[in-house]
C-alpha positions in Angstrom: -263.8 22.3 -18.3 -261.6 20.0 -18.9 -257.9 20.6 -21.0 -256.8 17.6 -23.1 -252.5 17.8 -22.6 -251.4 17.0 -26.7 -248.7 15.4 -27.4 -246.0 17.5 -29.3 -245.4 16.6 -32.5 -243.0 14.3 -33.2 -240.1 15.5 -35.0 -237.7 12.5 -36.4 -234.5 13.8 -36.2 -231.0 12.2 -36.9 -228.6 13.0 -33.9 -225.5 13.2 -36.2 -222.7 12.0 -33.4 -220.4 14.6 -33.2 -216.6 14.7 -34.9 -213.9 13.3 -33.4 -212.1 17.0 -34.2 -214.7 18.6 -31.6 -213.1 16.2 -28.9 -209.9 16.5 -29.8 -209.2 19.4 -27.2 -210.7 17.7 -24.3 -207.4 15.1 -24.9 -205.1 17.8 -25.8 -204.7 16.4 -29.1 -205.3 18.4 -32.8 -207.2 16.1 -35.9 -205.4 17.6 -39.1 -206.6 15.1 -41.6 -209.7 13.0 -41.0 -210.4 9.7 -42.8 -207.4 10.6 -45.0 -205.4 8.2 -47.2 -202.0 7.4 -47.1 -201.3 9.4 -50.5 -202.8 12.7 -48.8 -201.1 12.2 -45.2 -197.6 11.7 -47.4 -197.3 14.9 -47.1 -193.5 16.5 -45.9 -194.9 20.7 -45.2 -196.6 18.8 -42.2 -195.3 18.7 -38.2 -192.8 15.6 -37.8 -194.5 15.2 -34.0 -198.1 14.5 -36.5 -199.3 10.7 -35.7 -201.3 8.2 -38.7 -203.6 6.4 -36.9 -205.5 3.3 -38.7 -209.0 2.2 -36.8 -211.8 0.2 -38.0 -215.5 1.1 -38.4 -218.2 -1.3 -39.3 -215.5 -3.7 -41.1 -214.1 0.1 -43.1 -210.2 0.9 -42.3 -209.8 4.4 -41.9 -206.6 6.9 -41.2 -206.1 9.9 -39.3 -203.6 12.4 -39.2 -203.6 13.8 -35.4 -201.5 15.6 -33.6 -201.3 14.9 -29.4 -198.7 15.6 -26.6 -198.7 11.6 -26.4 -199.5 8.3 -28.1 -201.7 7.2 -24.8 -203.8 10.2 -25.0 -204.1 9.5 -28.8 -205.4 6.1 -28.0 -207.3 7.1 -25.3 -209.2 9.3 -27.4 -209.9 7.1 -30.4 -210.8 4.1 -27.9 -213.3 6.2 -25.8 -215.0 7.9 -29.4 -215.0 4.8 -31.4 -215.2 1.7 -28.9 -212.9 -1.3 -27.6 -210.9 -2.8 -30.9 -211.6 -0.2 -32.9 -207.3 1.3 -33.2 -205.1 -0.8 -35.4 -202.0 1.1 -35.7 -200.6 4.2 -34.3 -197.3 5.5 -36.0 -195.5 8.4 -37.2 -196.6 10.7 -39.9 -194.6 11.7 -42.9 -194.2 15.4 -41.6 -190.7 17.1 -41.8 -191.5 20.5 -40.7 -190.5 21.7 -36.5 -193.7 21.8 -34.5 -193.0 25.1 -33.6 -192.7 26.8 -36.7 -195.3 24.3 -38.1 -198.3 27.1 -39.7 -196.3 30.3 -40.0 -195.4 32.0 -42.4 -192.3 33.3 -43.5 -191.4 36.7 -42.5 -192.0 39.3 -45.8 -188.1 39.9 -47.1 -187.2 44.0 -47.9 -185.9 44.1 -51.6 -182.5 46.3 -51.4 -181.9 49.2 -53.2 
């Protein structure tokens, strides 16, 4: 008795590739805005040590707003997700606020009698 091995059904799937946030950490760098504008990255409650970085995609200019210890590892990221000549511009944000206290929130003030 012989057993025919079938095939498994064929399942046509599209393999989304994964964000460039979910790397992010590997480089030690944080994505605050992806594929922003330049309108929503003007933005001064942000950290001054935020970077806007322009690349291109399939002739399309895009802009992030990322945060990393370093420009280097900033490129370094983009260049190894997105592929040789893909970064045009790396500079600072429009953030005023101190890294530090960048996401906090002010302490709740007592009212006095």
């Amino acid at each position: 008795m012989a057993t025919e091995l079938k095939d498994p059904p064929k399942v046509e799937e599209k393999m989304e590739q994964p964000s460039i946030k979910a790397i992010g950490p590997k480089y030690g760098c944080e994505v605050l805005q992806e594929k922003t504008n330049d309108k929503l990255a003007n933005d001064k409650s942000l950290p001054n040590d935020a970077y806007l970085i322009t690349y291109v995609i399939d002739d399309e200019t895009f802009m992030d707003l990322t945060r990393c210890k370093s420009q280097v590892s900033l490129f370094d990221m983009y260049y190894d997700f997105y592929g040789p000549k893909a970064v045009k511009d790396i500079k600072y944000g429009y953030g005023t606020v101190n890294p530090k206290l960048w996401g906090q929130k002010a302490p709740e003030t007592k009212k006095r009698k």
